[in-house]
C-alpha positions as CSV (number, residue, x, y, z in Angstrom):
1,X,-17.1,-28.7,-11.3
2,X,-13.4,-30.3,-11.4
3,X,-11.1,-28.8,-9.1
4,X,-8.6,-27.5,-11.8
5,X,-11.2,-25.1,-13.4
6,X,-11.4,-22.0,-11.8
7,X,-14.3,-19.6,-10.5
8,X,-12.8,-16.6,-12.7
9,X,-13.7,-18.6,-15.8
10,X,-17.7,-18.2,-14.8
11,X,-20.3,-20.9,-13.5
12,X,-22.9,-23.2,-14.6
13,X,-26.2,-21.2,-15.1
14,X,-27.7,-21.6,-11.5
15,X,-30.8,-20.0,-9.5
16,X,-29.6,-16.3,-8.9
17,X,-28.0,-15.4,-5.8
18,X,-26.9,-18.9,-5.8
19,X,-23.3,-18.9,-4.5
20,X,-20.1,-20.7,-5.3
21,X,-17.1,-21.4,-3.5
22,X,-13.5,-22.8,-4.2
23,X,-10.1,-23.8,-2.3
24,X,-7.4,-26.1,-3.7
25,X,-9.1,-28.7,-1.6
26,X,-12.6,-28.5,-2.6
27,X,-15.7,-27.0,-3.5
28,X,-19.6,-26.4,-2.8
29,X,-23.0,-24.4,-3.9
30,X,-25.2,-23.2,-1.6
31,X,-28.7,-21.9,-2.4
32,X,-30.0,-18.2,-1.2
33,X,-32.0,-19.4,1.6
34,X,-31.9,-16.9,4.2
35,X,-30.3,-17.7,7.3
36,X,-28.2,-19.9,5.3
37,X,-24.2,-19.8,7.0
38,X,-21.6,-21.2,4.5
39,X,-18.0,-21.4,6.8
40,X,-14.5,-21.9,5.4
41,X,-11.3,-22.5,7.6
42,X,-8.4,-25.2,8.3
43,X,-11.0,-27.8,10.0
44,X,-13.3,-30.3,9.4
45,X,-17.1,-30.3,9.2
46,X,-18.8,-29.2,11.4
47,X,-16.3,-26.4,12.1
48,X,-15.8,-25.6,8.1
49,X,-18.1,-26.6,5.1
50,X,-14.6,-26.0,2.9
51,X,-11.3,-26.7,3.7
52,X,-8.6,-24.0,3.3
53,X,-4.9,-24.1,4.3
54,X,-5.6,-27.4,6.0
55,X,-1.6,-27.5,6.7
56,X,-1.3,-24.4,7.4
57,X,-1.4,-23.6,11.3
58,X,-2.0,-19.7,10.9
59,X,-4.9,-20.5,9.5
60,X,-8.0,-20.5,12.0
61,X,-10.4,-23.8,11.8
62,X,-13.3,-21.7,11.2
63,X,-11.7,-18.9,9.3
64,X,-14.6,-16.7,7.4
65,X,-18.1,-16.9,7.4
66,X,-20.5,-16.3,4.3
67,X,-24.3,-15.7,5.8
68,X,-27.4,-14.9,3.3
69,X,-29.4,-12.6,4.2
70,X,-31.4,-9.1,3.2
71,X,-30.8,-10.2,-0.6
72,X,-27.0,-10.9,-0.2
73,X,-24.5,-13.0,1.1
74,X,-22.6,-11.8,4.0
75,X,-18.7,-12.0,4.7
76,X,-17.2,-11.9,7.9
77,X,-13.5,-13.1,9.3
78,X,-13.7,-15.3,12.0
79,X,-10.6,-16.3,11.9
80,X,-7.4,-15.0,14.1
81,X,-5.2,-13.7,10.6
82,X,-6.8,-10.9,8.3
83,X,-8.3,-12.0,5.3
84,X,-7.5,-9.8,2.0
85,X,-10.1,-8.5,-0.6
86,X,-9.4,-7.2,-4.0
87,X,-7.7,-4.1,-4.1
88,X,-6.0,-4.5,-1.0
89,X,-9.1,-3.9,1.6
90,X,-8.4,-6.2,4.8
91,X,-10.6,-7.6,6.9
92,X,-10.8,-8.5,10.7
93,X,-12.6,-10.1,13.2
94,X,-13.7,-6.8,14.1
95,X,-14.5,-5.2,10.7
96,X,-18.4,-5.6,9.6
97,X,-19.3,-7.7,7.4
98,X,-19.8,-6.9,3.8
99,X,-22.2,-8.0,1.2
100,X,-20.6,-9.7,-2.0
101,X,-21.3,-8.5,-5.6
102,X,-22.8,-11.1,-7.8
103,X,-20.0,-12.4,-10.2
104,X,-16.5,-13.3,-9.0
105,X,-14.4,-12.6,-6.0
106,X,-11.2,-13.8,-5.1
107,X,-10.0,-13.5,-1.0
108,X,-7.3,-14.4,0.7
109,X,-6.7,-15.8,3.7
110,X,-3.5,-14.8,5.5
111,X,-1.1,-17.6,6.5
112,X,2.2,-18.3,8.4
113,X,5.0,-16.2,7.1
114,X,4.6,-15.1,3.5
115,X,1.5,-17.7,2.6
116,X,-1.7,-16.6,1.6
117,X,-4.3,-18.9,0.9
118,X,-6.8,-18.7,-2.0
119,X,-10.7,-19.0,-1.6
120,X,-12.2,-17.8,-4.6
121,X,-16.1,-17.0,-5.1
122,X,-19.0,-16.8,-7.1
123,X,-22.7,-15.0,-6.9
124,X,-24.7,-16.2,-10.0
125,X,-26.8,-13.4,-11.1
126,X,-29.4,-13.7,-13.8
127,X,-28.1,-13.2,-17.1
128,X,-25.3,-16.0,-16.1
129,X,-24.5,-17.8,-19.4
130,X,-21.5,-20.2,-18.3
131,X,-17.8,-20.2,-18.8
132,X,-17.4,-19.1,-22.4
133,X,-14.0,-19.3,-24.1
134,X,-12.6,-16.0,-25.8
135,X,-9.5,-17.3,-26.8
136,X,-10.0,-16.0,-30.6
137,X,-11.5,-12.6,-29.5
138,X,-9.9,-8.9,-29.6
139,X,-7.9,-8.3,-26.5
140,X,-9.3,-5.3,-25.0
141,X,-6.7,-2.3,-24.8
142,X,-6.0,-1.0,-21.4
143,X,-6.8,2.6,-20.6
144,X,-3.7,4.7,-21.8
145,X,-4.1,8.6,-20.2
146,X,-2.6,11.1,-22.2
147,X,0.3,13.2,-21.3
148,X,2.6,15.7,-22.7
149,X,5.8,15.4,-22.9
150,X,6.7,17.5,-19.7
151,X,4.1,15.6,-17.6
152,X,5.7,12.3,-18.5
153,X,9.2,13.4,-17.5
154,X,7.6,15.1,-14.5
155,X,5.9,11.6,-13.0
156,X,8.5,9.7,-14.6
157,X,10.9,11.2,-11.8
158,X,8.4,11.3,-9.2
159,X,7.0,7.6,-9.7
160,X,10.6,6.0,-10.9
161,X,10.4,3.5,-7.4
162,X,7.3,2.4,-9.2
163,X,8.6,1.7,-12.9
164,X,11.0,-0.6,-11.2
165,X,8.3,-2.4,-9.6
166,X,9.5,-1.8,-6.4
167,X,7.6,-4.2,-3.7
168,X,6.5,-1.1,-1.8
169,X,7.3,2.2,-3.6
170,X,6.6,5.7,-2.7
171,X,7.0,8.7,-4.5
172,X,9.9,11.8,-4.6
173,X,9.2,14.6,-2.8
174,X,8.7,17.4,-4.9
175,X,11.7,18.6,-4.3
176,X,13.6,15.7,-5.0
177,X,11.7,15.8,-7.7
178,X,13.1,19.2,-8.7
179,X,16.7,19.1,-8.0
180,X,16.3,16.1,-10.5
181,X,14.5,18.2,-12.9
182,X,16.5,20.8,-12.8
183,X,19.7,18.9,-14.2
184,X,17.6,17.1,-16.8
185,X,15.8,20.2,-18.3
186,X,18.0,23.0,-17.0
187,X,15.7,25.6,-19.1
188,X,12.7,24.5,-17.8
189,X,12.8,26.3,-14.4
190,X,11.4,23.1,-11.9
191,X,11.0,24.2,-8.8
192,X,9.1,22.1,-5.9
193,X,6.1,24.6,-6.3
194,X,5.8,24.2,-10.3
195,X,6.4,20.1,-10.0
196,X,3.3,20.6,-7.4
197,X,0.8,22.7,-9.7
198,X,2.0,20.5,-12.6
199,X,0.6,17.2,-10.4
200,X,-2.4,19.1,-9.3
201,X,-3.5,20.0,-12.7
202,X,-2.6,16.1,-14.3
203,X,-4.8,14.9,-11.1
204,X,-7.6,17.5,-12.2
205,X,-7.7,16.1,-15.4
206,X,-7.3,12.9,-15.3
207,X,-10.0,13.2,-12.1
208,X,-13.2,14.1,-14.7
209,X,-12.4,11.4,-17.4
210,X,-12.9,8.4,-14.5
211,X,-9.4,7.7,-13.4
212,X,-10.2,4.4,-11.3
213,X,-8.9,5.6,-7.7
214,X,-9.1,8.9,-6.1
215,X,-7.1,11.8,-7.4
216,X,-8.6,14.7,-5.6
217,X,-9.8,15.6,-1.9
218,X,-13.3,14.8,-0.9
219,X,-14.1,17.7,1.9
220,X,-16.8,15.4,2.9
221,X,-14.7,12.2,4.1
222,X,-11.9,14.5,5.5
223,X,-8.7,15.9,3.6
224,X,-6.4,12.9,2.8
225,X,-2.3,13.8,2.2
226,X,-1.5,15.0,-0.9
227,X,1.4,12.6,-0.6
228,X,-1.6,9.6,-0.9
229,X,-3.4,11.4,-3.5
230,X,0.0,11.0,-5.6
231,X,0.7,7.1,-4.9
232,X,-2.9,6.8,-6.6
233,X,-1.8,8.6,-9.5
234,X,1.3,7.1,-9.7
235,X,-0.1,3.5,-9.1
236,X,-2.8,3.8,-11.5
237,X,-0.6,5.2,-14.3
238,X,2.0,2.4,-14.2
239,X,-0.8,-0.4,-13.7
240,X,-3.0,0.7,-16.7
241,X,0.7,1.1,-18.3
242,X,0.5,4.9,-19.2
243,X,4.2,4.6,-17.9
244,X,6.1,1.9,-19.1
245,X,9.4,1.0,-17.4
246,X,11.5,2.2,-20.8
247,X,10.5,5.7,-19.2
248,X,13.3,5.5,-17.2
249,X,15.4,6.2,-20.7
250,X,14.3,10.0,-19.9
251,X,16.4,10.0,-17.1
252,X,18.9,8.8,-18.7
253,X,22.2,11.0,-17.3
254,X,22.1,9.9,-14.0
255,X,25.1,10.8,-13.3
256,X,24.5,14.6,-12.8
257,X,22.2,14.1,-10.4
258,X,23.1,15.2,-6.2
259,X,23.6,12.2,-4.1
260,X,20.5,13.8,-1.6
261,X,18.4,12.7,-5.1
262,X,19.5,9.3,-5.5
């Protein structure tokens, strides 16, 4: 497979559970044999079967480690920097390993200052038909929750650190959120309490028609902040673009608003 074409796009039909990999520098396929180690890292063979962040001195020579076995391949961090997952989820030396998914996965290996280092991967699975162009098909829609008109004001103030794509935003409290609120709709009667049973009921709802990350507290695991609970809204509504950065126009006499707000 040429260098320039990419995992994402899909793989030659191969034996299931056969895996792919991919760096800038190179590439391999390795059967599911059990026992089978595939390594990746900044040095040669026999310390990596593919090379990533060869100039990179962060990187460890023998960085990650992708093992087959009980039906899966294996990934662990070898390395001496974390190596990032989708979503965010960071791995260790110390973490466990985890089994990959069949289909595509992208990780990256952390490198010195602000470099991060692309390995992407590939499980074939059975019903594997090959990169397929859909450059003439229907783009698919993203997910757009509803809201009223109040709700959309309501997380428009709360999440406006995320509409301007801050690098790492966090919400208002709710009452920031209030004192804002309160000069916007001055007949509306926001108070920190109402701006929390508003979010509560939003989270409730959009909870039972498969929001993608967790809106509510799961007893079982332990009760995470409330304060968390809302980045996930927040995040999720301005990714799936629910709330678009022309939101902000709602807010748009900023000048009333008390300095503590700002």
């Amino acid at each position: 497979m040429p260098l320039s074409t990419s995992l994402a796009r899909g793989v030659a039909p191969a034996a299931p559970g056969t895996l792919h990999a991919r760096t800038v520098t190179g590439d391999l396929s390795a059967p599911p044999r059990t026992g089978l180690t595939v390594s990746f890292g900044r040095g040669k063979k026999p310390e990596a079967d593919l090379g990533v962040g060869v100039d990179d001195l962060s990187v460890s020579r023998r960085h990650g480690e992708l093992t087959y076995r009980q039906g899966h391949w294996w990934l662990r961090n070898t390395g001496q920097q974390l190596v990032r997952l989708p979503r965010g989820r960071m791995m260790h030396t110390t973490t466990e390993p985890i089994p990959l998914t069949t289909g595509y996965t992208p990780l990256f290996v952390k490198g010195s200052g602000y470099r991060e280092h692309l390995v992407e991967l590939y499980v074939a699975d059975h019903d594997d038909q090959g990169p397929v162009s859909r450059r003439h098909a229907e783009t698919v829609r993203p997910n757009i929750w509803p809201l009223d008109d109040d709700e959309r004001l309501l997380l428009v103030v709360l999440g406006q650190r995320y509409l301007l794509y801050e690098e790492d935003p966090r919400p208002l409290t709710y009452s920031m959120a209030a004192k804002q609120l309160k000069f916007l709709r001055t007949d509306a009667g926001w108070t920190p309490r109402k701006v929390e049973h508003r979010i509560e009921a939003v989270r409730r709802r959009l909870n039972r028609t498969g929001f993608k990350d967790r809106l509510m507290h799961d007893m079982s695991e332990g009760r995470p902040s409330d304060n968390r609970l809302l980045h996930n809204l927040l995040k999720g509504l301005v990714e799936s673009t629910t709330l678009v950065p022309p939101d902000l126009d709602l807010m748009e006499d900023d000048s009333a608003w008390p300095d503590c707000a700002r």
